[in-house]
BALUMLO-162514 format. One record per residue (C-alpha): residue number from 0; y, z, x. Coordinates in Angstrom, 2 decimals. Example, Ala and Ser with C-alpha at 12.3 -4.5 7.8 and 13.67 -1.06 7.14 Angstrom:
<rs>
   i       y       z       x
   0   -4.50    7.80   12.30
   1   -1.06    7.14   13.67
</rs>
This chain:
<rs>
   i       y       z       x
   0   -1.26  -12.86  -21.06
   1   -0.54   -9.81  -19.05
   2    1.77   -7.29  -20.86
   3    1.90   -4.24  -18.21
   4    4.99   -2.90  -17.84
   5    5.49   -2.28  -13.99
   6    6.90    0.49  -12.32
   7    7.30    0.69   -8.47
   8    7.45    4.22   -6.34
   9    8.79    4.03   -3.64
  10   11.21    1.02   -2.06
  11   10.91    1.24    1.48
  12    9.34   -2.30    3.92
  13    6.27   -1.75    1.55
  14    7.01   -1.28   -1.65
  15   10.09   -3.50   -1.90
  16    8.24   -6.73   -1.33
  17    5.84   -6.02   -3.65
  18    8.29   -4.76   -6.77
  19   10.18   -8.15   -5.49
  20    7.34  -10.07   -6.14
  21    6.29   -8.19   -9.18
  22   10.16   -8.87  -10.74
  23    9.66  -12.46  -10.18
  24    6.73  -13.15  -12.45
  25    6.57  -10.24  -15.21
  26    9.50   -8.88  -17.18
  27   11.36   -5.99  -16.64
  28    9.71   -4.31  -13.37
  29   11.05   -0.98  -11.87
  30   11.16   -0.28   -8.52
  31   11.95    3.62   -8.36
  32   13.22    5.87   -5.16
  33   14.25    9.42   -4.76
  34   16.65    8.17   -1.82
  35   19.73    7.47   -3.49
  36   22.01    5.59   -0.82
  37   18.59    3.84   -0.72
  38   19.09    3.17   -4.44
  39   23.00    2.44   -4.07
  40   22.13   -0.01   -1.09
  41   19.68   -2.09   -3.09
  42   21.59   -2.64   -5.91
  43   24.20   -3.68   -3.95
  44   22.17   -6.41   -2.65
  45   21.41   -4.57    0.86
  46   18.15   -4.34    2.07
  47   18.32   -2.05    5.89
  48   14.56   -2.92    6.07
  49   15.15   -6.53    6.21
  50   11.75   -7.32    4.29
  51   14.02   -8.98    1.56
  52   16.92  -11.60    1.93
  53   20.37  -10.46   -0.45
  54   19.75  -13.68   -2.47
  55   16.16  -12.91   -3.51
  56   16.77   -8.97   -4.04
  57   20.02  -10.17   -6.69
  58   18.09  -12.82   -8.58
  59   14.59  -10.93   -9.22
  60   15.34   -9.26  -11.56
  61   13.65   -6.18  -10.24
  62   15.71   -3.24  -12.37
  63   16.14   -0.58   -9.49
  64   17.14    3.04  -10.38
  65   16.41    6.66   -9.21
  66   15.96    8.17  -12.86
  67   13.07    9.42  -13.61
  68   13.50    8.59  -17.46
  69   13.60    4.64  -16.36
  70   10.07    4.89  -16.32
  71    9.07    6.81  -19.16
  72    7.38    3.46  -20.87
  73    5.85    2.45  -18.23
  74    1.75    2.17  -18.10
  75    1.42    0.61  -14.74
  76    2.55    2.20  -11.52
  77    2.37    1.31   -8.02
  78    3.03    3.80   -5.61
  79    4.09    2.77   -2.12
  80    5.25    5.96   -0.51
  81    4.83    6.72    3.64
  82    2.06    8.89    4.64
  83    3.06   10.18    8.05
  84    1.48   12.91   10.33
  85    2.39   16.57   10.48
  86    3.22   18.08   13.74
  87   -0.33   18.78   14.21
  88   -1.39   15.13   14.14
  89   -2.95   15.79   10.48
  90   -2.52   13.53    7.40
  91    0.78   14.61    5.54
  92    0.23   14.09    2.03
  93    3.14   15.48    0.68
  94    4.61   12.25    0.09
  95    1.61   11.18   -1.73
  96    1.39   14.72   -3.91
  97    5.48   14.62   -4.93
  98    5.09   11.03   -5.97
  99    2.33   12.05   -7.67
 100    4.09   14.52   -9.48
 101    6.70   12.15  -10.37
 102    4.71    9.52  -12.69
 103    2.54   12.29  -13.96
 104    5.45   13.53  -15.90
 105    5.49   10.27  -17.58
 106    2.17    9.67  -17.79
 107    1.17    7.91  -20.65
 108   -2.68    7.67  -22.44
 109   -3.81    4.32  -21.06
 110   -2.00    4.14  -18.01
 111   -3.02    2.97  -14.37
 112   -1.75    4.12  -11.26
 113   -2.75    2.46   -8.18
 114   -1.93    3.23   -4.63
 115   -1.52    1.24   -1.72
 116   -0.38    4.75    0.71
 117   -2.29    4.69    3.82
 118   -5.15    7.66    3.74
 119   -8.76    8.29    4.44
 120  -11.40    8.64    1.74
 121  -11.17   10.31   -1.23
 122   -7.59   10.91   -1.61
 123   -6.69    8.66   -4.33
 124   -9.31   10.21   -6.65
 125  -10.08   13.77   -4.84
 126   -6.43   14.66   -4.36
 127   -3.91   12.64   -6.35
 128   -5.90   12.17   -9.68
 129   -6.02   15.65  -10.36
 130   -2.22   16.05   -9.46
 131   -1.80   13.24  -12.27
 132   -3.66   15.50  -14.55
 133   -2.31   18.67  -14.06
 134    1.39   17.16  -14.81
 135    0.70   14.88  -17.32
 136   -1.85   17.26  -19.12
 137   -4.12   13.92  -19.48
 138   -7.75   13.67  -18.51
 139   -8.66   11.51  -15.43
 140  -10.62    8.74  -16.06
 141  -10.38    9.45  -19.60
 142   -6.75    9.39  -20.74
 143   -5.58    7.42  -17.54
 144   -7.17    5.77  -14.28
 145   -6.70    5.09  -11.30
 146   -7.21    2.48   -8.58
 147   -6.30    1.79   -4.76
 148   -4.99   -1.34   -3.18
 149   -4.28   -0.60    0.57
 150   -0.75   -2.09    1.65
 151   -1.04   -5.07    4.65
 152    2.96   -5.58    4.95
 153    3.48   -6.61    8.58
 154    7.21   -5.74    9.31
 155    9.48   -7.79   10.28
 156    6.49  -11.02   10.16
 157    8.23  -13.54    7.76
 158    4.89  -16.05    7.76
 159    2.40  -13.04    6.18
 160    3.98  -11.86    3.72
 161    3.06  -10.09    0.39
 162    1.81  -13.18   -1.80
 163    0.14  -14.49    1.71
 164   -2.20  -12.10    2.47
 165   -5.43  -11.28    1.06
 166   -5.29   -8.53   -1.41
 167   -8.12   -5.73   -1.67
 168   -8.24   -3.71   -5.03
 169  -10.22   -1.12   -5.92
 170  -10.61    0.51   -9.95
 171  -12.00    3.68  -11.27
 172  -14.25    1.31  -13.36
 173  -14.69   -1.84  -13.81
 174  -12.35   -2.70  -16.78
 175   -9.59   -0.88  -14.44
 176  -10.85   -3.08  -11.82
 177  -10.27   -6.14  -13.43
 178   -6.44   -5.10  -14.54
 179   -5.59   -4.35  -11.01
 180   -7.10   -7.53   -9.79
 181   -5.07   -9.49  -12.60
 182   -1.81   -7.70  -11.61
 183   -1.99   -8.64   -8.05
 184   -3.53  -11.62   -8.74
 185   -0.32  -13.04  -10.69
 186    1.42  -12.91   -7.65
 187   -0.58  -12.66   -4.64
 188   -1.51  -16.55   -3.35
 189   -3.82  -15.85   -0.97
 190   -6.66  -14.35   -2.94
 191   -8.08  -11.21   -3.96
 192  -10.47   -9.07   -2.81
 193  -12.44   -6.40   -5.11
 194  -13.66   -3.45   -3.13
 195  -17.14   -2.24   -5.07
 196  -15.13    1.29   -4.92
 197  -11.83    3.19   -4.14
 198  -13.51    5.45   -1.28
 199  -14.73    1.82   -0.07
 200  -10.94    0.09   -0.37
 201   -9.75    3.26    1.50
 202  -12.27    3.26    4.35
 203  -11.38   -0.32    4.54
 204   -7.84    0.45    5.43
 205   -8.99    2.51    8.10
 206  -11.07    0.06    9.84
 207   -7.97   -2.15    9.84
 208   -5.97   -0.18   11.20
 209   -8.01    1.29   13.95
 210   -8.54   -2.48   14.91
 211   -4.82   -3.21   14.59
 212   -4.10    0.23   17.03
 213   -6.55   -0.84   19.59
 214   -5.35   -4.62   20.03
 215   -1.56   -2.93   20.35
 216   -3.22   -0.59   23.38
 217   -5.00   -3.36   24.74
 218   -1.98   -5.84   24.93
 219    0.30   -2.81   26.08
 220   -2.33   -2.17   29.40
 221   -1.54   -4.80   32.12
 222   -4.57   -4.70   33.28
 223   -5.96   -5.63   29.17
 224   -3.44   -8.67   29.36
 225   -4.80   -9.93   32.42
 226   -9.18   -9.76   31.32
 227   -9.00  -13.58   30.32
 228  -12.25  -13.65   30.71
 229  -13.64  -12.71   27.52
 230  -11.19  -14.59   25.19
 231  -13.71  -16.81   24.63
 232  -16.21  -14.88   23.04
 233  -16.97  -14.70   19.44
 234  -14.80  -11.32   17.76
 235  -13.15  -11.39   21.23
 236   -9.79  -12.61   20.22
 237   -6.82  -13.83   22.82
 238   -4.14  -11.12   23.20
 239   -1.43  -12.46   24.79
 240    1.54  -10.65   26.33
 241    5.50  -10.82   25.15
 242    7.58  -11.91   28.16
 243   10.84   -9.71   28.55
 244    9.69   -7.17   25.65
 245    9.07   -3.81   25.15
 246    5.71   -2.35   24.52
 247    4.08   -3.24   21.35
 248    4.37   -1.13   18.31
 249    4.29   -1.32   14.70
 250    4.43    2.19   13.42
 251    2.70    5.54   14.34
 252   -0.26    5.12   11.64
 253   -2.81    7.93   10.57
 254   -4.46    8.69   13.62
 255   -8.18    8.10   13.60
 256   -8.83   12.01   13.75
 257   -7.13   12.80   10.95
 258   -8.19    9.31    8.68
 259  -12.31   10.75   10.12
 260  -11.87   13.86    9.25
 261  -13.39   12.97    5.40
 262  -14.32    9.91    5.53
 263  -17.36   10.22    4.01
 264  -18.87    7.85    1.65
 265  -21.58    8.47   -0.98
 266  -25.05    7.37   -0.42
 267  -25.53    3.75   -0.53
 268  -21.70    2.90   -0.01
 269  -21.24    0.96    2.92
 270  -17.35    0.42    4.27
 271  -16.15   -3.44    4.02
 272  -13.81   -5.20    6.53
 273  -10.85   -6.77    4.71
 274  -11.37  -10.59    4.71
 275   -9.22  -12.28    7.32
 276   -5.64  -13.38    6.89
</rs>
């Protein structure tokens, strides 16, 4: 029987699914944002992203609030916040370091925290663990862990969703490990996928999305769309144009430079594709 009590960061086309999904099979979950029309909107029923229909959002029974007392007993936190670029193309982590800030003021002995922010290696326990501890005055990996679940939400794509896609986790240790994996594993149908460690789950997400940014190029070069000739091939896969649309685009992601820059793995860690869809 799992007895975590959930809390959410962030409510934006990532987080929201998951808190959503989260409401619908453990009691009283918490989805948390600092935005408060974003707040006012959802518990209204209104979802601008579009991720989640008014009828689901109303009956989940997700408890949505921007008070950061509403999750003062919670011991398992998700935090789904955007990690975009500064204007010199580098890895903003602010996001990351405020939200970071936020549950280590409620931090509790025992709790997890796992992220699912895009970022290269290291972050999770190199930069946002010791935020965590400075706030909370709590050890790391002691008095709380932490763990790293990279987020796969494909906007606006109503056939993979959240509980569809493979999930990878990542733990501190291996009991941590194992909680994440339960966690996800309550709601996520399509599997789940432990990484043998956080830097590995990270560097994971950057493979991904390098592939993901170079089919997008390739399908928005004319020429690309017309090589037919290799579609065949094995790890060659089709990419076929959109009629009548604009280029393709999902979302200006960490740009390889800046996800490089540290991603550096210890000796004897090898980065892991994600399993397929």
């Amino acid at each position: 029987m799992l007895n975590e009590k959930i809390a959410v960061i962030g409510l934006g086309y990532v987080g929201l699914p998951v808190a959503i999904a989260l409401a619908e099979k453990f009691h009283n979950v918490v989805g948390f944002d600092i935005k408060t029309s974003r707040v006012a909107a959802l518990k209204a029923g209104e979802d601008d992203t579009r991720e989640v229909s008014p009828e689901r959002l109303k009956s989940s029974g997700l408890r949505i609030t921007g008070e950061i007392e509403d999750l003062r007993d919670r011991d398992f936190f998700i935090v789904a916040v955007p990690t975009p670029i500064d204007r010199n193309r580098q890895p903003d982590l602010r996001p990351m370091i405020s939200a970071s800030r936020t549950v280590g003021k409620v931090l509790r002995k025992g709790s997890i925290v796992v992220y699912e922010s895009t970022v290269y290696p290291g972050v999770t326990e190199e930069v946002c663990g010791p935020v965590l501890a400075e706030v909370s005055g709590l050890q790391q990996g002691i008095d709380f862990h932490v763990g790293y679940s990279p987020e796969r939400i494909n906007p606006g794509d109503k056939e993979h969703t959240f509980e569809r896609i493979v999930k990878v986790v990542a733990g501190d240790n291996e009991e941590t490990l194992e909680k994440i994996a339960a966690v996800y594993g309550a709601v996520v149908e399509a599997g789940i996928h432990r990484a043998s460690s956080i830097k590995v789950a990270e560097a994971a997400k950057v493979i991904e999305n390098t592939q993901r940014d170079l089919n997008i190029a390739l399908m928005n070069d004319p020429h690309g769309r017309r090589a037919e000739g290799g579609k065949d091939e094995m790890e060659f896969p089709a990419l076929h144009a959109r009629p009548g649309r604009r280029p393709l685009h999902r979302r200006r992601s960490l740009l390889p430079d800046g996800q490089g820059r540290r991603a550096r793995l210890s000796p004897g860690s090898h980065p892991v594709r994600p399993p397929h869809q």
